[in-house]
C-alpha positions as CSV (number, residue, x, y, z in Angstrom):
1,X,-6.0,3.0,-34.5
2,X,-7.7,-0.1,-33.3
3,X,-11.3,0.4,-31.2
4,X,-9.9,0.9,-27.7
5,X,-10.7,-2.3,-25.3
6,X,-11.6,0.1,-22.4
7,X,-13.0,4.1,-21.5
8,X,-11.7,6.9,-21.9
9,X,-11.5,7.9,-18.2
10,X,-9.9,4.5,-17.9
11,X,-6.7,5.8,-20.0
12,X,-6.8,9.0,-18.8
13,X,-6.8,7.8,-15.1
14,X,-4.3,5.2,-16.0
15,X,-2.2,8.0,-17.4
16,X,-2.7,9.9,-14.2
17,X,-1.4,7.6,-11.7
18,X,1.2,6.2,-13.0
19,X,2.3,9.6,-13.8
20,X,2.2,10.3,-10.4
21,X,3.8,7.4,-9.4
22,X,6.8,8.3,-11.9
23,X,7.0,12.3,-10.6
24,X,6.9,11.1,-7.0
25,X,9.0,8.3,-7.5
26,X,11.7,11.2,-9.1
27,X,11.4,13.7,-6.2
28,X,12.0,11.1,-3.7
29,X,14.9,10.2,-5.4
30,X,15.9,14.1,-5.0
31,X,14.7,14.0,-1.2
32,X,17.1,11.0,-0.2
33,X,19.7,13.1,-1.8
34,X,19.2,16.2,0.5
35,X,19.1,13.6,3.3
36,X,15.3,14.3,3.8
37,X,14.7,10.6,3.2
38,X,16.9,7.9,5.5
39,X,17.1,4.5,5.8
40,X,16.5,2.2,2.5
41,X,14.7,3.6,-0.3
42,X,13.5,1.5,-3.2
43,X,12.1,3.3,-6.2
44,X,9.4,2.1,-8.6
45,X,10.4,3.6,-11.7
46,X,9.5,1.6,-14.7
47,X,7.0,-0.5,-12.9
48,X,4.0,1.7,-12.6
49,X,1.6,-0.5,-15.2
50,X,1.4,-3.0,-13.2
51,X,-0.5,-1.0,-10.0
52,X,-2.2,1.2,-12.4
53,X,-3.8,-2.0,-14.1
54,X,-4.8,-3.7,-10.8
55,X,-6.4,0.4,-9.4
56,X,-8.7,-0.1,-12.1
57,X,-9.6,-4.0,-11.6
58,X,-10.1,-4.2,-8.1
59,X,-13.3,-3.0,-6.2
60,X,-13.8,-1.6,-3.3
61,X,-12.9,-3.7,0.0
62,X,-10.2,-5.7,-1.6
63,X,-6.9,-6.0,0.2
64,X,-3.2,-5.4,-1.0
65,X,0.3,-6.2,0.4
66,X,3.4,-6.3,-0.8
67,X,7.2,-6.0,-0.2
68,X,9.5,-3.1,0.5
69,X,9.5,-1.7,-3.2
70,X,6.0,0.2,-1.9
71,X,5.9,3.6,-2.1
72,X,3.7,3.2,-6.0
73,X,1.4,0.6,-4.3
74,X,0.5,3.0,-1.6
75,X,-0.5,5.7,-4.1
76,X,-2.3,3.0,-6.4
77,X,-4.3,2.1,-3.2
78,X,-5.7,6.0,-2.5
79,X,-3.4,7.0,0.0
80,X,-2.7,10.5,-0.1
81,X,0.7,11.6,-1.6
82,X,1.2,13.7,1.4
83,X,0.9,11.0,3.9
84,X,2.9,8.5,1.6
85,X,5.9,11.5,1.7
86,X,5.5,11.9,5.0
87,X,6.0,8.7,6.0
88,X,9.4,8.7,3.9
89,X,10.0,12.1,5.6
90,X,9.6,9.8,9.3
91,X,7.2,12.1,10.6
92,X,4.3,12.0,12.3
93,X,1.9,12.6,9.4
94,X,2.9,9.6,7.6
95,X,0.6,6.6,6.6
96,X,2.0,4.5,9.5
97,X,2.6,7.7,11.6
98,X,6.1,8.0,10.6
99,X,7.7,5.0,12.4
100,X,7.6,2.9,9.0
101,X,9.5,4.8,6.5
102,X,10.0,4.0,3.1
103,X,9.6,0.1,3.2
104,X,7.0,-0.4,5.6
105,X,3.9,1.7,4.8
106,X,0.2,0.8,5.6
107,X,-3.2,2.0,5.8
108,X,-6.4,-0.1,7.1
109,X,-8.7,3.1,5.9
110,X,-7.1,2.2,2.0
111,X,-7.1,-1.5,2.3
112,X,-3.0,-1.3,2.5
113,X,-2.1,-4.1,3.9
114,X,1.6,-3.0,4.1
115,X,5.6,-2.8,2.2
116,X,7.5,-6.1,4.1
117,X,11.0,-6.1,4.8
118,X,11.6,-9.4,4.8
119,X,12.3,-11.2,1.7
120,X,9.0,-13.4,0.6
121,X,7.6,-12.6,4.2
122,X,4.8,-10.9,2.9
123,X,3.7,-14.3,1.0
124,X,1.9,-16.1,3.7
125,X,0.2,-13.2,5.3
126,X,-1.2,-12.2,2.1
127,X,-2.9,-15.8,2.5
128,X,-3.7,-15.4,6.2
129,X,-5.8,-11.9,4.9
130,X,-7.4,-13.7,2.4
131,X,-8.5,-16.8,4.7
132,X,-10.0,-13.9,6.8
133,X,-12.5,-12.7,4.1
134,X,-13.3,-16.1,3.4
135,X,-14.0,-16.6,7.2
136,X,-16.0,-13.7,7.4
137,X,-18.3,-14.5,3.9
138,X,-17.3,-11.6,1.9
139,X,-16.2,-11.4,-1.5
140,X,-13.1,-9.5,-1.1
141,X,-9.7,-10.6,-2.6
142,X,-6.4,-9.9,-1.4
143,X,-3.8,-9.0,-3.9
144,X,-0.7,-10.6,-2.7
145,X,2.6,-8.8,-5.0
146,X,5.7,-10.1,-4.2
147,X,9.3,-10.0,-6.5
148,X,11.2,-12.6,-8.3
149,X,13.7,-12.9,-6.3
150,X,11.2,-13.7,-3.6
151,X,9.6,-17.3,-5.3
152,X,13.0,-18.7,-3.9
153,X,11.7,-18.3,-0.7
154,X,10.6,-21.8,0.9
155,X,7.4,-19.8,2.4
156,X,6.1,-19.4,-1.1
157,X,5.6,-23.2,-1.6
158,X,4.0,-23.7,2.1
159,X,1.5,-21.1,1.0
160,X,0.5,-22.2,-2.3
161,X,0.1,-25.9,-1.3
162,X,-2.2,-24.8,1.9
163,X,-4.2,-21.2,-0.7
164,X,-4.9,-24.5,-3.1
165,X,-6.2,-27.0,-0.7
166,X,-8.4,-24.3,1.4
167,X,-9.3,-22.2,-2.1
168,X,-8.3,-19.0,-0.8
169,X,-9.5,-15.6,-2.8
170,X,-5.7,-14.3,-3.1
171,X,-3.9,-13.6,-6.5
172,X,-0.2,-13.8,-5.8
173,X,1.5,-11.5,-8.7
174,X,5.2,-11.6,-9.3
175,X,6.5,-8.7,-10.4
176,X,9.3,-9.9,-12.6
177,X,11.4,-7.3,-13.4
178,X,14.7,-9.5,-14.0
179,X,16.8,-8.8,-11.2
180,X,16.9,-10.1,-7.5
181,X,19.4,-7.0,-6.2
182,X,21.6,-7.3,-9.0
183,X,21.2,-11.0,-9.6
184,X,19.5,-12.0,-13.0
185,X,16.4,-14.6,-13.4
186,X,18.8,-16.5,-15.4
187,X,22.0,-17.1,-12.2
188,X,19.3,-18.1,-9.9
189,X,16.6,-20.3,-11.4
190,X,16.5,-23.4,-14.6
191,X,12.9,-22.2,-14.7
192,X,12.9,-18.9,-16.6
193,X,9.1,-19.1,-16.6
194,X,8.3,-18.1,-12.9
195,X,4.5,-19.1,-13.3
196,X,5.3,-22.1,-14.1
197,X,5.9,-22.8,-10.3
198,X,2.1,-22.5,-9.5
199,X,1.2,-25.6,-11.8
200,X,3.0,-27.6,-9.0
201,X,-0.1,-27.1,-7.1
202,X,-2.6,-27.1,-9.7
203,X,-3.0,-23.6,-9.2
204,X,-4.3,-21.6,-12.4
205,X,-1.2,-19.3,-13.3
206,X,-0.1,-17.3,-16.0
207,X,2.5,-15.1,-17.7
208,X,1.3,-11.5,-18.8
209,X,3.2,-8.1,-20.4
210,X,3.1,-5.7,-16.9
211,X,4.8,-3.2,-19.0
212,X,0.8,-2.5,-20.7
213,X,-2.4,-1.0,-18.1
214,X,-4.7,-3.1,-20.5
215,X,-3.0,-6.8,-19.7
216,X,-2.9,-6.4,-16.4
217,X,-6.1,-4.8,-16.0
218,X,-7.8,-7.9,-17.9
219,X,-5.7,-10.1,-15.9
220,X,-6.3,-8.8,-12.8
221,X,-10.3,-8.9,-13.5
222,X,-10.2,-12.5,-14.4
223,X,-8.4,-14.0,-11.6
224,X,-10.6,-11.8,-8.9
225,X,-13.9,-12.9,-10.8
226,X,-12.9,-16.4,-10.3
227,X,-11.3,-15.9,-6.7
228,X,-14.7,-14.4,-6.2
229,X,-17.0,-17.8,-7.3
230,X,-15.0,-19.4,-4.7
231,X,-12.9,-21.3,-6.6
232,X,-9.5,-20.1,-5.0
233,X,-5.7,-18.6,-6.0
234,X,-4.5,-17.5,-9.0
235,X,-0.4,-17.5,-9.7
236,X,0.4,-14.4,-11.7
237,X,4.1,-13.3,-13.3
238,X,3.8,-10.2,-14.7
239,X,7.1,-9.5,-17.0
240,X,8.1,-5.5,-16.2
241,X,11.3,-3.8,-15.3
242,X,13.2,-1.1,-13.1
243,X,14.6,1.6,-14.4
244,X,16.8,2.3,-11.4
245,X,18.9,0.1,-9.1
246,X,17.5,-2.0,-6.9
247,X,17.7,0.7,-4.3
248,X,19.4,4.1,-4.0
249,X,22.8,2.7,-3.0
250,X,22.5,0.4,-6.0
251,X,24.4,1.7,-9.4
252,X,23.1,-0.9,-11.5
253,X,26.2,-1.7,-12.9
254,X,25.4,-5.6,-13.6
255,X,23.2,-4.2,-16.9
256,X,24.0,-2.8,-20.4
257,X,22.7,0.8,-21.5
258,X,21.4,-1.0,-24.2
259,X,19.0,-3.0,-22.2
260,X,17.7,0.0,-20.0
261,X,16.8,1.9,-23.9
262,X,15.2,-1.4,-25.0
263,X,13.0,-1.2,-22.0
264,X,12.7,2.7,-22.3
265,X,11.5,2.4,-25.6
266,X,8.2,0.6,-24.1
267,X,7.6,3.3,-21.6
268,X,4.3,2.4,-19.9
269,X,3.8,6.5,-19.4
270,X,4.7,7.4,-22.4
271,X,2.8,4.1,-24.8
272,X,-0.3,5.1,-23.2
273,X,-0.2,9.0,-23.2
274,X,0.0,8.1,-27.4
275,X,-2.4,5.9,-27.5
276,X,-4.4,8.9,-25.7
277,X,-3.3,11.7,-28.1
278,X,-4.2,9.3,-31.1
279,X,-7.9,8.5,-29.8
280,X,-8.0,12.2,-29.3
281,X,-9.2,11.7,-25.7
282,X,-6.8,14.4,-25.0
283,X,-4.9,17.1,-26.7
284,X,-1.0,18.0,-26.2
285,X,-2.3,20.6,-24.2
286,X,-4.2,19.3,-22.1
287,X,-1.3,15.9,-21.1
288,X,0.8,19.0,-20.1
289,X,-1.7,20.7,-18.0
290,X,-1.8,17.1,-16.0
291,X,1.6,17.1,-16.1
292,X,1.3,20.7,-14.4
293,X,-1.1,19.3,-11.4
294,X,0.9,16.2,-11.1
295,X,3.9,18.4,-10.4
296,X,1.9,20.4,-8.3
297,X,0.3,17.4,-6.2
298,X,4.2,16.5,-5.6
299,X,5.5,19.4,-5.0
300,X,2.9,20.0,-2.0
301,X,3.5,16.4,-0.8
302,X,7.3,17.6,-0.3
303,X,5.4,20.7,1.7
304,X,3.5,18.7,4.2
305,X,6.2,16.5,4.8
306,X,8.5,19.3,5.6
307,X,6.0,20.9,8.3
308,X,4.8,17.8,9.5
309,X,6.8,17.2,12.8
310,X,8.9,14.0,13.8
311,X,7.2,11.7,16.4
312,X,7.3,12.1,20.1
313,X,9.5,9.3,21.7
314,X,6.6,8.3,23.8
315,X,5.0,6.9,20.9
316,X,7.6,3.7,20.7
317,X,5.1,1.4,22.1
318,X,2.2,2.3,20.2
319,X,0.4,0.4,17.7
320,X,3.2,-2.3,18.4
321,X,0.5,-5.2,19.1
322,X,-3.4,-5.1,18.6
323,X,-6.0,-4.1,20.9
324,X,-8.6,-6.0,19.3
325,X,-8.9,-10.1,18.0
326,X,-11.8,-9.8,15.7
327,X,-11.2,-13.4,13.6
328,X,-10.8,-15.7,17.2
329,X,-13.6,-17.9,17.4
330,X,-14.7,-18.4,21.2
């Protein structure tokens, strides 16, 4: 095996989360079945490289947001797995305190700038967050995810023209993972290459494998070191794929069994617990005992949801606008 590009407790916590992502992703899968979980629910199976390599890129004080498909960037971002179940659970426990459920999590303790509901919406406040660490002098960057099906959106284009002309410290990421719902790259778009849409702007973009930890990780690291120097945006389309429908009321009928194995076959879980096992970081053994407290750590999530109560209807009008203006200049 080829000299490893990064540490061994980078692998290992790669391995880790996404592991986690994957085992939480599966019980809340079980949970909307038993009706614990309402509402949408869209699952991020397949995906988990992609927020695994960015965990281990950013620092500390940079921002994330992204759209509905949320719960893995939650747990990516250090929020608890109890509070991220709880707040699929509705109750009062949750990130957001149970009134945002599955598509609509946040938490300003973990820099979690929120799951969006609205189709692209997300885009232009990931901007707006980054104009605010500029405003402020820091040397934060937000990490602005969005999915393909969301670069239709006319927003996107408003926001890369004005994150160009003011050099904003954002990364906007597409996470390309073929299908808009059930509508393939190929029905909606002649450009196939969705980074190609930044170079309308002159805004440095580029196409990298979000099925592997290490691209995105180096990926990640460059466009934040040079978002850092000041010298604004970076357009990233990061080529993954979903393992499950769009969302639980979606079969997936529109693709082959033969795709899903092709993609199966490059199992960002399983290529990096290999690539573990053959640097001998970690023995059979011991990837089963983190199996072990990964299923624990899920299990307990489940737990706290369950005894965590609903919230009190009193609590509609809270948190619904901010008591504070801290970026208006008097």
């Amino acid at each position: 095996m080829a000299k490893a590009k990064h540490s061994k407790n980078t692998y290992i916590d790669w391995y880790k989360l996404m592991l986690l992502i994957r085992r939480f992703e599966e019980k809340s899968a079980q949970m909307y079945g038993q009706n614990k979980i309402r509402g949408f629910c869209h699952l991020y199976i397949g995906q988990e490289a992609i927020v695994a390599g960015l965990a281990s890129a950013k620092k500390d004080g940079d921002k994330a947001i992204t759209a509905y498909r949320d719960h893995g960037h939650a747990l990516a971002m250090g929020i608890p797995a109890n509070e991220v179940m709880a707040e699929l659970f509705g109750r009062v426990d949750g990130c957001s305190k149970g009134k945002g459920g599955s598509m609509h999590m946040f938490s300003k303790e973990h820099n979690f700038c929120g799951g969006h509901g609205i189709v692209g919406g997300q885009i232009p406040l990931g901007a707006g967050i980054a104009m605010a660490e500029q405003f402020k002098g820091t040397d934060n960057v937000c990490f602005c995810y969005m999915g393909d099906g969301a670069v239709r959106q006319g927003a996107l284009h408003e926001t890369f023209n004005m994150a160009m002309l003011w050099k904003l410290p954002v990364i906007f990421i597409c996470e390309n993972n073929n299908y808009a719902m059930g509508t393939s790259v190929e029905r909606t778009t002649n450009v196939l290459d969705i980074a190609k849409l930044g170079l309308a702007y002159d805004m440095p973009s580029e196409q990298v494998d979000g099925m592997s930890c290490e691209a995105v990780h180096e990926s990640m690291e460059r466009c934040a070191t040079r978002a850092r120097r000041g010298e604004g945006p970076t357009f990233v389309e990061l080529k993954t794929y979903r393992y499950r429908g769009h969302s639980m009321s979606d079969p997936a009928k529109y693709r082959t069994k033969d795709e899903v194995a092709e993609y199966r076959d490059i199992d960002p879980i399983e290529v990096i617990g290999d690539k573990i096992l053959k640097a001998k970081y970690l023995t059979e053994k011991q990837l089963e005992e983190i199996e072990q407290e990964v299923e624990k750590t899920v299990q307990e999530s489940v737990d706290f949801a369950d005894a965590s109560p609903f919230p009190d209807a009193s609590e509609i009008y809270t948190d619904v606008y901010a008591d504070e203006y801290p970026f208006i200049v008097e």
